[in-house]
C-alpha positions as CSV (number, residue, x, y, z in Angstrom):
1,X,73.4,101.1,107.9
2,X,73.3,99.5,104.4
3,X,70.5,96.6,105.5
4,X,67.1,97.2,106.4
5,X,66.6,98.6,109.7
6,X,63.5,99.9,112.4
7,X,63.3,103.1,112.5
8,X,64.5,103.3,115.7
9,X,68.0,102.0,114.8
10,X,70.3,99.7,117.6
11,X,73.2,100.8,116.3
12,X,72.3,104.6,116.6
13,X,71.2,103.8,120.2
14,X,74.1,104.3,122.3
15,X,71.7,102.9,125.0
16,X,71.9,99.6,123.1
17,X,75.9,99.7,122.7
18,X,77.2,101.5,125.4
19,X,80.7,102.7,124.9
20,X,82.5,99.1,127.0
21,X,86.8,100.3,128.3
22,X,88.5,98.3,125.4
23,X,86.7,100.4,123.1
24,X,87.1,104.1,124.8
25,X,90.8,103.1,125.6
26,X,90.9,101.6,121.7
27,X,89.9,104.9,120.7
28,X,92.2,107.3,122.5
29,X,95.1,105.1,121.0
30,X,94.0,105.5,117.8
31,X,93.6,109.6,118.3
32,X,96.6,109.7,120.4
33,X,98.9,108.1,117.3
34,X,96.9,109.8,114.7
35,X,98.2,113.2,116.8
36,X,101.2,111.8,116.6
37,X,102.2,111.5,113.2
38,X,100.5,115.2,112.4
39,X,102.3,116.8,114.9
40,X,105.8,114.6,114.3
41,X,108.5,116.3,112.8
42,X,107.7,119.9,113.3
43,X,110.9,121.3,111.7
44,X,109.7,120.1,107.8
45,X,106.7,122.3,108.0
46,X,106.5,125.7,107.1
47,X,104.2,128.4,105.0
48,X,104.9,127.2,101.7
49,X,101.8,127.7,99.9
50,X,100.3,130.4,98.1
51,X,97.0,130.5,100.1
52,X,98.7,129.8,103.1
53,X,101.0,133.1,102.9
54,X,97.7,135.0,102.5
55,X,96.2,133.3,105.6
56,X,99.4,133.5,107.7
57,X,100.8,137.1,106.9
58,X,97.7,139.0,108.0
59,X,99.5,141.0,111.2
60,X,101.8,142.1,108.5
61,X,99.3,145.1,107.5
62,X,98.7,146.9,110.8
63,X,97.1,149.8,108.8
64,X,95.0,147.4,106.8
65,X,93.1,146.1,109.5
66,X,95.2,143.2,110.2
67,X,94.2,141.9,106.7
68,X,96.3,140.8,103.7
69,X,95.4,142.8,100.3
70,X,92.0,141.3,98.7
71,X,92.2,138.5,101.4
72,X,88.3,138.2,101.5
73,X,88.9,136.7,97.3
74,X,90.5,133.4,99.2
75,X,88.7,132.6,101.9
76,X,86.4,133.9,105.0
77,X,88.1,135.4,108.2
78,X,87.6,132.2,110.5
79,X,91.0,130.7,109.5
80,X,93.3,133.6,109.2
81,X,91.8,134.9,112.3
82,X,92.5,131.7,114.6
83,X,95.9,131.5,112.9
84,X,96.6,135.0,113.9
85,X,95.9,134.4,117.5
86,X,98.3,131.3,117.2
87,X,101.0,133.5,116.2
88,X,100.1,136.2,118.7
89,X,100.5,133.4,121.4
90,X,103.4,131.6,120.3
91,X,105.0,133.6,118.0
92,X,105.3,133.1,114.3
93,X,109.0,131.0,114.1
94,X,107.5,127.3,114.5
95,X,104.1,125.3,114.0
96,X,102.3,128.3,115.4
97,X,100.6,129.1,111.6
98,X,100.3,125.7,111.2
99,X,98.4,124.6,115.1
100,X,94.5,125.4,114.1
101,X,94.7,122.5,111.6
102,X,96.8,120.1,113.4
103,X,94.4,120.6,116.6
104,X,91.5,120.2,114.4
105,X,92.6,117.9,112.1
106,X,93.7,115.7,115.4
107,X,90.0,116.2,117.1
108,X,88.4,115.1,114.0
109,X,89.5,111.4,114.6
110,X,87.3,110.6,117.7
111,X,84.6,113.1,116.0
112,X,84.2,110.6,113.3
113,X,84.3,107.5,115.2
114,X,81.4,109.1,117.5
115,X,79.5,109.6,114.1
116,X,80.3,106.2,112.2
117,X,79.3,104.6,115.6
118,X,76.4,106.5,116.1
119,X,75.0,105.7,112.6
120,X,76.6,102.5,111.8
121,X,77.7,100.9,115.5
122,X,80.7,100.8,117.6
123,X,82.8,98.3,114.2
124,X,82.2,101.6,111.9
125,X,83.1,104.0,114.2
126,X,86.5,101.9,115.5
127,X,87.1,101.0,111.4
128,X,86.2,105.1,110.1
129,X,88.9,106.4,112.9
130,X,91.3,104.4,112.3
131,X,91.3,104.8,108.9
132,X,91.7,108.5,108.9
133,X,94.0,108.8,112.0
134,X,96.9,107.5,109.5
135,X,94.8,108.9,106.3
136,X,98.5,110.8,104.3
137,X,96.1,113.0,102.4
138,X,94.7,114.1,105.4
139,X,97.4,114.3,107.3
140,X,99.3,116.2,105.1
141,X,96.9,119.1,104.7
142,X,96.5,119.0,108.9
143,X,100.3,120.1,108.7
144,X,99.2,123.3,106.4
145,X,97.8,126.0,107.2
146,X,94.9,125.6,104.6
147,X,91.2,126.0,105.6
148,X,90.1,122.4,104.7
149,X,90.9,120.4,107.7
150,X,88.6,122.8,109.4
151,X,86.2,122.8,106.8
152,X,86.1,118.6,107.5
153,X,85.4,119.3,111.1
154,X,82.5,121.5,110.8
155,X,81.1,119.1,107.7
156,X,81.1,116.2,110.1
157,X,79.9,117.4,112.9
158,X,77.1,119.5,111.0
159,X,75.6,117.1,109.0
160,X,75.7,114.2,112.0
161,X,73.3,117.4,114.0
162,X,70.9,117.4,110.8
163,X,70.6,113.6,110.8
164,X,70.0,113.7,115.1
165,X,67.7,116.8,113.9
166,X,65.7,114.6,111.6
167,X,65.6,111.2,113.6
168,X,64.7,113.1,116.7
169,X,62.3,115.3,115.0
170,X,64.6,117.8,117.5
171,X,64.6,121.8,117.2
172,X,67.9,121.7,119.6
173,X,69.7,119.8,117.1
174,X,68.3,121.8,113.8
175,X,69.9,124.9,115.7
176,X,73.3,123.5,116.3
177,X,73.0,122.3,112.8
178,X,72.7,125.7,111.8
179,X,75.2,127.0,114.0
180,X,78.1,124.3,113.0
181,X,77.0,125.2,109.1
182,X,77.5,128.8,109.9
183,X,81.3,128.0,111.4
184,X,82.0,126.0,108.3
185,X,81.0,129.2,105.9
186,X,82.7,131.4,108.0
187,X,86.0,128.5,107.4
188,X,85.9,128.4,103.7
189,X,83.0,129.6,101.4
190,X,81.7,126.5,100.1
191,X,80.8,125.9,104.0
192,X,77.2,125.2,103.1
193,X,77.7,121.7,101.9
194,X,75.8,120.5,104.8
195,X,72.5,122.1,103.6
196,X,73.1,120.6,100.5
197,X,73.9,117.3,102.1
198,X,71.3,116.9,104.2
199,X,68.3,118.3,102.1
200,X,69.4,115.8,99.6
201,X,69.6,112.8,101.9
202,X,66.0,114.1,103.4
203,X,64.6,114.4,100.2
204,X,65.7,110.8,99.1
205,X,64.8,109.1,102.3
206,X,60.9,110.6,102.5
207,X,60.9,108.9,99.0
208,X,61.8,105.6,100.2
209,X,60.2,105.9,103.8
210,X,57.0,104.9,105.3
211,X,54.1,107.5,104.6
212,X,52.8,107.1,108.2
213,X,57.3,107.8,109.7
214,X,57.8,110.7,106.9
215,X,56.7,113.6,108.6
216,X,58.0,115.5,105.5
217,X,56.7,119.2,106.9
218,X,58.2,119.0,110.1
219,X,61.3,117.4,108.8
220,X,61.4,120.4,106.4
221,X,61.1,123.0,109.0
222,X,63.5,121.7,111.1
223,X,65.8,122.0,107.9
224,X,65.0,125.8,107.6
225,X,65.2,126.6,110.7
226,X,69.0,125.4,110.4
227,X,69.5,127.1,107.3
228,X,68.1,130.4,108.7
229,X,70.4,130.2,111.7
230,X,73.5,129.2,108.9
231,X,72.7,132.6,107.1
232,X,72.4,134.6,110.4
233,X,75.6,133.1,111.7
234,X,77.2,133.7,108.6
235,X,75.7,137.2,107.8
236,X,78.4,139.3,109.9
237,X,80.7,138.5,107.6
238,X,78.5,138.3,104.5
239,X,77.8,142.0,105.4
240,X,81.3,142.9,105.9
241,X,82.6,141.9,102.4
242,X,84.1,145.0,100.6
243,X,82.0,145.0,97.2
244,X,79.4,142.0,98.6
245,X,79.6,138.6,97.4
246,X,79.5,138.9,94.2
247,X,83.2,139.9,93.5
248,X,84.3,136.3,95.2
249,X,81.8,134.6,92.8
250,X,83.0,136.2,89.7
251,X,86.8,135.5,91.5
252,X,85.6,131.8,92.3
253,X,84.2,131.9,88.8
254,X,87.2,131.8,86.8
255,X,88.5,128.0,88.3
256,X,85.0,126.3,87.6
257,X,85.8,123.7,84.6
258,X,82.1,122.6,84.4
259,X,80.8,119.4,82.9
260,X,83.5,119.7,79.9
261,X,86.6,119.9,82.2
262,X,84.7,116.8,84.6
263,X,86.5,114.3,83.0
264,X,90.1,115.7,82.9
265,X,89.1,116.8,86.5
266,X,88.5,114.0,88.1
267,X,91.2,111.9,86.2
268,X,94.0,114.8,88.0
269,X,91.9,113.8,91.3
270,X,92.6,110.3,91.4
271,X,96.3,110.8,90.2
272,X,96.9,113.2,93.3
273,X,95.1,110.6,95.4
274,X,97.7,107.9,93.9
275,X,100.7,110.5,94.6
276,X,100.4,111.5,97.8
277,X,99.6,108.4,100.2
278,X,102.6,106.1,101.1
279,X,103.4,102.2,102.2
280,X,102.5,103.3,105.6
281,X,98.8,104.2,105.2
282,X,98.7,100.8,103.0
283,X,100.2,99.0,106.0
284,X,98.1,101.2,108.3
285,X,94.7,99.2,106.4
286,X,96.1,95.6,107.3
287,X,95.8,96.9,111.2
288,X,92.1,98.0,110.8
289,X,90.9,94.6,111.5
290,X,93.2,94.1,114.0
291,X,92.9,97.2,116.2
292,X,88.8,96.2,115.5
293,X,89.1,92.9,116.4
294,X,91.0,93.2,119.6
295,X,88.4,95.3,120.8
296,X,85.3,94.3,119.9
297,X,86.6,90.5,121.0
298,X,86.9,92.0,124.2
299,X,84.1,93.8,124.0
300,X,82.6,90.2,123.4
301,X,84.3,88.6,126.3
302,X,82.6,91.1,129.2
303,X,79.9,89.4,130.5
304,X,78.6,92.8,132.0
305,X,78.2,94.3,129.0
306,X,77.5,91.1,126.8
307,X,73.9,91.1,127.8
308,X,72.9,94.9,126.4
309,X,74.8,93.9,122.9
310,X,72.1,92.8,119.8
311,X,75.3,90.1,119.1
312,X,78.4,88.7,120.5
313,X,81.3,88.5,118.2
314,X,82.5,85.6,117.0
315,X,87.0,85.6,116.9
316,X,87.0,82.7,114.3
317,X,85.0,85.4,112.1
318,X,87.0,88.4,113.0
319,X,90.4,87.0,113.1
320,X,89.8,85.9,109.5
321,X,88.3,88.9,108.2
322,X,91.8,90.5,109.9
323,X,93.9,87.7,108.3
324,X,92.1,88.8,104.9
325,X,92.5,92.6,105.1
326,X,96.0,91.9,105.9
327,X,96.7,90.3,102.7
328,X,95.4,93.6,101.4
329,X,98.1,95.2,103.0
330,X,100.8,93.5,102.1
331,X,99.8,94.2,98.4
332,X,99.6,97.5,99.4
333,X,103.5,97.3,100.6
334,X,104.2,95.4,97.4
335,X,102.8,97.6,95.2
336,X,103.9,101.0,96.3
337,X,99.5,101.8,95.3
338,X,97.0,102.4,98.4
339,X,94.9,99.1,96.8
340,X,94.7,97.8,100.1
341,X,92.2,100.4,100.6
342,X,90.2,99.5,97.5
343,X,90.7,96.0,97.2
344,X,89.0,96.0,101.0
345,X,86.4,98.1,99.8
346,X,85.0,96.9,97.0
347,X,84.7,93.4,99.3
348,X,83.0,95.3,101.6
349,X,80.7,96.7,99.0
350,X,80.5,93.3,97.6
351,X,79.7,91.6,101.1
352,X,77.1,94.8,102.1
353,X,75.5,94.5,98.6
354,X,74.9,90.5,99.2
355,X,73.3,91.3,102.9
356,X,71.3,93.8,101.7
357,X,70.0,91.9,99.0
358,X,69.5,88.9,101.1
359,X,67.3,90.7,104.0
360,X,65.5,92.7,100.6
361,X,64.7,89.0,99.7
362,X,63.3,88.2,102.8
363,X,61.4,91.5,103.5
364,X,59.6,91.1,100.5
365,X,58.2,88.0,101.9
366,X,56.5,90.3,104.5
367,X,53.1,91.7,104.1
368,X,54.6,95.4,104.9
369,X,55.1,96.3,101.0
370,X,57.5,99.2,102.3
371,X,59.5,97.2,104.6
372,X,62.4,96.4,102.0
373,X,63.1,100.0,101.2
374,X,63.6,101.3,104.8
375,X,66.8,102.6,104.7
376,X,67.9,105.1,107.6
377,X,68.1,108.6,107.2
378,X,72.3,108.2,108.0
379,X,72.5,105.9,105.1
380,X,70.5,108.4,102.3
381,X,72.8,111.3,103.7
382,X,76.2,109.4,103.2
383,X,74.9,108.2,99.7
384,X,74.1,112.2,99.4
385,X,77.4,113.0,100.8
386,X,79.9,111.0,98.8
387,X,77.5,110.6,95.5
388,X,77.0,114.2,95.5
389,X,80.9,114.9,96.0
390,X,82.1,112.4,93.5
391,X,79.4,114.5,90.6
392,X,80.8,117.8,91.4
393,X,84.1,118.2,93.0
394,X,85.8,117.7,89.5
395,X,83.6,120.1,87.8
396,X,85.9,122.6,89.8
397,X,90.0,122.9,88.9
398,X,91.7,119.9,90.2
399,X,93.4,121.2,93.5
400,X,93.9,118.1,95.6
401,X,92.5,119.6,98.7
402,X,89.2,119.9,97.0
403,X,88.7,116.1,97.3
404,X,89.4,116.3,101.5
405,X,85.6,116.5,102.4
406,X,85.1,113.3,99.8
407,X,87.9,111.5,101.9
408,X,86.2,111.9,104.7
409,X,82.8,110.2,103.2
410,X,84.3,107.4,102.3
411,X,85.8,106.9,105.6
412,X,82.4,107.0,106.8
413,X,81.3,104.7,104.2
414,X,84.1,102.2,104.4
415,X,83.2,102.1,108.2
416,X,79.7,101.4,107.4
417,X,80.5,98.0,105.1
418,X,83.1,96.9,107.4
419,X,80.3,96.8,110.1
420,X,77.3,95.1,107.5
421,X,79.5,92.0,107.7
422,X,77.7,91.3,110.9
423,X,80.2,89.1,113.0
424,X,77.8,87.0,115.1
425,X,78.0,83.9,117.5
426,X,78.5,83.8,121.1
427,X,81.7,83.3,122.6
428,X,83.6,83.0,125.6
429,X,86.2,84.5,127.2
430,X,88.7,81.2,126.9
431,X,88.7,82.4,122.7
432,X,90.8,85.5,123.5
433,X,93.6,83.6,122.1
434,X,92.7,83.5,118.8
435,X,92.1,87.3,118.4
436,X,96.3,86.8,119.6
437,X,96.8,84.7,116.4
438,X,95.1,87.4,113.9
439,X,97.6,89.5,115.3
440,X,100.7,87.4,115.0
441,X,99.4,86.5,111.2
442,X,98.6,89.7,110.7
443,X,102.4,90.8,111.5
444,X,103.9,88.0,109.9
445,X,102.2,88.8,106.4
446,X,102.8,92.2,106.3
447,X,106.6,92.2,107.4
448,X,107.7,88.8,105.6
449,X,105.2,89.2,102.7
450,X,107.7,92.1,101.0
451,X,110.7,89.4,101.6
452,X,109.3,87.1,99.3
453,X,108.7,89.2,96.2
454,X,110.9,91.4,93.6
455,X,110.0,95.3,94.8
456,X,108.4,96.8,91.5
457,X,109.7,98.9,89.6
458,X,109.1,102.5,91.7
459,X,109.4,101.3,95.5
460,X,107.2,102.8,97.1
461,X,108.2,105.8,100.0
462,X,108.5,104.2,103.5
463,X,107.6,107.0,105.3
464,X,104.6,109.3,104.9
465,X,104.9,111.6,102.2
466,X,103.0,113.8,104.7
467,X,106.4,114.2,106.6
468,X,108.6,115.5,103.7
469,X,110.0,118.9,103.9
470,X,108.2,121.4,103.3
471,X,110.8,124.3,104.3
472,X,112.7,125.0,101.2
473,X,110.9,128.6,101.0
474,X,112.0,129.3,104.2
475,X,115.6,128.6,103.9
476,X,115.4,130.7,100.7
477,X,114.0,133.4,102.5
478,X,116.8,133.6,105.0
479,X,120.0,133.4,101.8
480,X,117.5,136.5,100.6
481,X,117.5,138.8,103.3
482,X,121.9,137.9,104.3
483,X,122.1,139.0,100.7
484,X,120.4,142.0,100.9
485,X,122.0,143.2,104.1
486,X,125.2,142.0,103.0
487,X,124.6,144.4,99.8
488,X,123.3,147.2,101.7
489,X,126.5,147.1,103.6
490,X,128.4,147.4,100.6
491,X,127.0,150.9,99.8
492,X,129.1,154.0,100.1
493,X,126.1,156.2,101.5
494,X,124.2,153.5,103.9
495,X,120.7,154.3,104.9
496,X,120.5,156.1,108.9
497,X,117.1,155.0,109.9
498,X,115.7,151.9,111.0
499,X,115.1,150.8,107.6
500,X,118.0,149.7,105.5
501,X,116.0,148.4,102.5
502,X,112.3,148.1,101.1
503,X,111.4,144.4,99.4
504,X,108.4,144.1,96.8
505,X,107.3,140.5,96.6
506,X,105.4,140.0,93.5
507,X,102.3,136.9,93.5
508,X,104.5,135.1,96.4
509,X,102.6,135.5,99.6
510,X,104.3,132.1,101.2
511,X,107.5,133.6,100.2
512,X,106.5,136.9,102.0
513,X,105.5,135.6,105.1
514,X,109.3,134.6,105.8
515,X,111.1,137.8,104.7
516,X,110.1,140.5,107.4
517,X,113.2,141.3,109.2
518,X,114.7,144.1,111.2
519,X,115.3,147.1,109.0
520,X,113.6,145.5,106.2
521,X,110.3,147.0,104.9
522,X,108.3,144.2,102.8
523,X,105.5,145.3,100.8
524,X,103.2,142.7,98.9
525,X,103.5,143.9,95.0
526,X,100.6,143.8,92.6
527,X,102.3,145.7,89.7
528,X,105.6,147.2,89.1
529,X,104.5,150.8,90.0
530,X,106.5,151.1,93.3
531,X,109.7,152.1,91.0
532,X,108.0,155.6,90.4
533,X,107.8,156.6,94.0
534,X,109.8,158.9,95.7
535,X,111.2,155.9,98.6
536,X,112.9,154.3,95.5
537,X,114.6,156.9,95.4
538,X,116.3,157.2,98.4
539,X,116.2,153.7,100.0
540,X,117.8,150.4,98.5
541,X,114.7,148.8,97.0
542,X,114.5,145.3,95.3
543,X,112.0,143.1,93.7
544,X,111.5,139.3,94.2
545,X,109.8,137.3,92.0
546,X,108.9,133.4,91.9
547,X,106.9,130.6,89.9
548,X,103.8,132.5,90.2
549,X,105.4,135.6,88.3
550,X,106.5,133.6,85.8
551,X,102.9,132.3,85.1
552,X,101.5,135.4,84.7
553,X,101.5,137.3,81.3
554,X,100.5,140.7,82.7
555,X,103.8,140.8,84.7
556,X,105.6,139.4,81.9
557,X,104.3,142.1,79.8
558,X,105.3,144.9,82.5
559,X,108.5,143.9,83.3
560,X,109.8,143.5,79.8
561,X,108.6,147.4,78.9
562,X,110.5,148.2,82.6
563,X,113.4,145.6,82.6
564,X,116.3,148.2,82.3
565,X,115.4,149.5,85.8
566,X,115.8,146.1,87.1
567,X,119.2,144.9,88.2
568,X,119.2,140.6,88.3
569,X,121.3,140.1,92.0
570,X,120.7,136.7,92.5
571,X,118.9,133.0,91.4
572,X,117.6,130.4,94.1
573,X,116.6,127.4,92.8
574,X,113.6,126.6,94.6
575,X,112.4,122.5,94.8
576,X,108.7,123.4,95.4
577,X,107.2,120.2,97.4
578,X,104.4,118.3,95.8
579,X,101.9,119.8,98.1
580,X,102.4,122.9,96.0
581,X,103.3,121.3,92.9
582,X,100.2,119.0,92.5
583,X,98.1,122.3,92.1
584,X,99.3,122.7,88.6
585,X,100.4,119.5,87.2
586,X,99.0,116.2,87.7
587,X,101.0,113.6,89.6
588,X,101.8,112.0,86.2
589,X,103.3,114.9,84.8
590,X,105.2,115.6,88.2
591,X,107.0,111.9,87.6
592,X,107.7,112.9,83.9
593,X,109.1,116.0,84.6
594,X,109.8,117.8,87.4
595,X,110.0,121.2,86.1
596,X,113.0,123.2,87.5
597,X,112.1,126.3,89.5
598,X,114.0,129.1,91.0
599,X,113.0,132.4,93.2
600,X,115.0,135.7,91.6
601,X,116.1,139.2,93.6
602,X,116.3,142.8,91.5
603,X,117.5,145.8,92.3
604,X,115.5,148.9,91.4
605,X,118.0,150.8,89.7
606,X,117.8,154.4,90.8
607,X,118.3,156.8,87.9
608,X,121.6,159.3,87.9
């Protein structure tokens, strides 16, 4: 919590707000919808992206272990391992690549209302879950079969066992620390974040705390023996790396921008940010207030739980807070922009900032000279979190999903001011109408508002952008491999075993996932070397190539000294979804020009 608290917090005390019906039923809605719209239109997703083909394709290399070529450069095993047990089980034609993130991403709504609610009270954690249950950013990357929805899991629940570690003074909690930090390096290799996120917070809070509560020893054992049991979780597969870690640091070495590129960085950031979420998750914010309301004004209302609350809500103060955030909404709507995000933020901030200097006023009255800078450990760690994000996530390249774990803190943190407004006052249950009225004002605003003014000049989408197709590859794949039978059909002297053709894929691992088919052999290609071997020879054997090839000079170089043994058979222009595109261009760039692409099939031409 932003104000000064005991150190023995109420609103971490689950024995002070007990979880009342309206909330736990509040909460499976909200995790029940946010399911919903992730796993909603399964036909529009498929393997599209380059990282996800290397994740997805692994029981494609039998005799490599089960392992796509230099996989270990991308990412740990944790990922491709669970999505190759999806596949085993359902079989790799539908969401099956794609079900580790959706089940995770899904599970990580009630996970972070338990945390906000825990830290902050049952307001944050209602106002944190709602928030991301219809977050587009995050919901688009729960429909991929990328590492970083997991990666948000294991953050989350990590650092919330360091701050139960530190409050409790608990050696139970430091080792599930450690063992939730050693799943999140074993998910994606910057999975010790929560060491980093915790020491910091620690560090900052035995600043600001009392000398006789700091217990800064214990506090720091407890942090090492979670970072011990990180490195011994994680050690299996530190151990199992090919030529240790320092090849994926020199790979991972080549994308850092560093404090020249942090500007250009974090510009691209903010531009994907403004790309990718639609109207719905700007009319999704006008309903925080209300799905908050409703409950917590019941919550109010029940005279068995009333008693065990610090405060009683009062509806005049919640049904206008809803009526405000509402209007945020509805500029949201007009505006095509997520401001109804930001515009309720910064009034958060704003309102937060006031009470905290307020009750700093009034501490400083006290005789306790530390009183006024007694901020909980949960508070330091979220300032750690999100400040620390904000500082170095753009000295990396700008891929959008780099920003997912800084999404997530300010969900926290946007919680955490929407509960410092404090709603107080008794009430009664006769004021459950007016809670009613927020609603009906709330609906009125945001579905007349847009009647009543000029759309500008882009409309915004009015679906999630989270839902567009993302199956073009696919389809591709499918024209490839009818062409290539079709062609192989056409030869005088057809091949008599069971395979017809061989396909080399160069740099297009999503591309490759789709093209195994009966009698085809398809080989990942590295280099143009496969045209000296003696299969060439005596199987049809083609080359596809895509927008990565074209990108990189050394295949440029190779095929031009080569490019009479190469036969063009077909162009597909290929649409590539913004979910790829915005790894290379920023959004603005993307609106200015949407460079065409296209996917290309070669014949080896066998010499006479």
């Amino acid at each position: 919590m932003t104000a000064i608290a005991a150190q023995s917090d109420p609103a971490c005390d689950s024995s002070e707000n007990p979880v009342s019906r309206y909330e736990f039923w509040a909460i499976v809605a909200i995790t029940f919808l946010g399911a919903a719209v992730r796993f909603a239109f399964p036909s529009a997703m498929a393997i599209e992206h380059f990282d996800e083909g290397v994740y997805a394709s692994n029981l494609l290399f039998p005799d490599q272990g089960n392992e796509f070529p230099h996989r270990h450069l991308y990412a740990p095993s944790l990922v491709p391992a669970l999505i190759e047990w999806s596949i085993i089980l359902f079989g790799d034609k539908g969401i099956a690549p794609m079900l580790p993130s959706l089940l995770f991403g899904t599970l990580t709504i009630p996970l972070i209302w338990w945390v906000a609610r825990q830290w902050s009270g049952p307001l944050a954690g209602i106002a944190a879950a709602t928030l991301l249950s219809l977050n587009d950013f995050h919901i688009a990357f729960s429909r991929s079969a990328l590492t970083d929805v997991l990666l948000c899991f294991w953050l989350l629940l990590a650092v919330y066992f360091f701050e139960r570690a530190f409050r409790n003074l608990s050696w139970v909690f430091a080792v599930a620390a450690g063992i939730t930090t050693g799943f999140a390096w074993w998910t994606k290799y910057n999975g010790w974040l929560p060491l980093a996120i915790s020491l910091s917070g620690l560090l900052a809070w035995s600043l600001l705390a009392r000398r006789d509560e700091r217990h800064v020893f214990h506090r720091l054992g407890l942090w090492s023996v979670a970072a011990t049991t990180a490195l011994v979780v994680w050690s299996p597969y530190w151990l199992s790396l090919p030529n240790g870690y320092a090849e994926v640091a020199r790979n991972h070495s080549q994308y850092v921008v560093g404090f020249a590129g942090w500007w250009n960085g974090a510009t691209q950031q903010i531009d994907a940010w403004k790309a990718l979420p639609s109207v719905v998750a700007s009319f999704f914010c006008c309903f925080l207030a209300v799905l908050s309301a409703g409950c917590f004004l019941a919550l109010s209302c029940d005279e068995s739980r009333s008693e065990k609350l610090r405060s009683s809500v009062d509806p005049r103060q919640v049904s206008f807070a809803a009526i405000c955030l509402s209007g945020f909404g509805a500029i949201g709507i007009l505006t095509g922009l997520n401001s109804a995000l930001v515009l309720a933020s910064l009034l958060q901030l704003a309102v937060a900032s006031w009470i905290t200097f307020r009750e700093v006023t009034s501490a400083s009255k006290s005789t306790d000279r530390f009183l006024c800078f007694r901020f909980g450990l949960s508070d330091l760690m979220l300032a750690a979190w999100v400040g620390g994000l904000i500082l170095t996530t753009p000295l990396y390249r700008p891929y959008p999903r780099l920003t997912l774990p800084l999404v997530l803190g300010t969900h926290l943190m946007f919680g955490h001011w929407f509960a410092a407004l404090r709603f107080e006052g008794r009430t009664n249950p006769s004021s459950k109408h007016i809670g009613y009225h927020a609603v009906v004002i709330t609906m009125l605003l945001t579905v007349i508002g847009p009647l009543l003014s000029a759309w500008p000049k882009h409309p915004p989408k009015l679906i999630l952008s989270a839902w567009l197709s993302r199956n073009e590859l696919a389809q591709i794949s499918q024209r490839m491999i009818r062409d290539v039978n079709s062609l192989v059909e056409q030869q005088a002297h057809r091949p008599n075993g069971p395979t017809r053709a061989v396909l080399y894929v160069y740099a297009e691992p999503g591309l490759f996932f789709h093209l195994p088919a009966e009698g085809l052999a398809v080989q990942p290609a590295g280099n143009l070397n496969f045209v000296e071997i003696e299969a060439t020879q005596k199987l049809p054997t083609f080359l596809v190539t895509g927008p990565h090839a074209r990108r990189i000079q050394a295949f440029a170089d190779e095929f031009a000294k080569r490019a009479e043994q190469f036969e063009l058979i077909a162009r597909y222009p290929y649409d590539a979804s913004d979910f790829v595109r915005l790894d290379d261009v920023s959004a603005t760039q993307l609106r200015a020009h949407r460079e065409p692409l296209e996917v290309r099939l070669y014949r080896v031409r066998v010499p006479k």
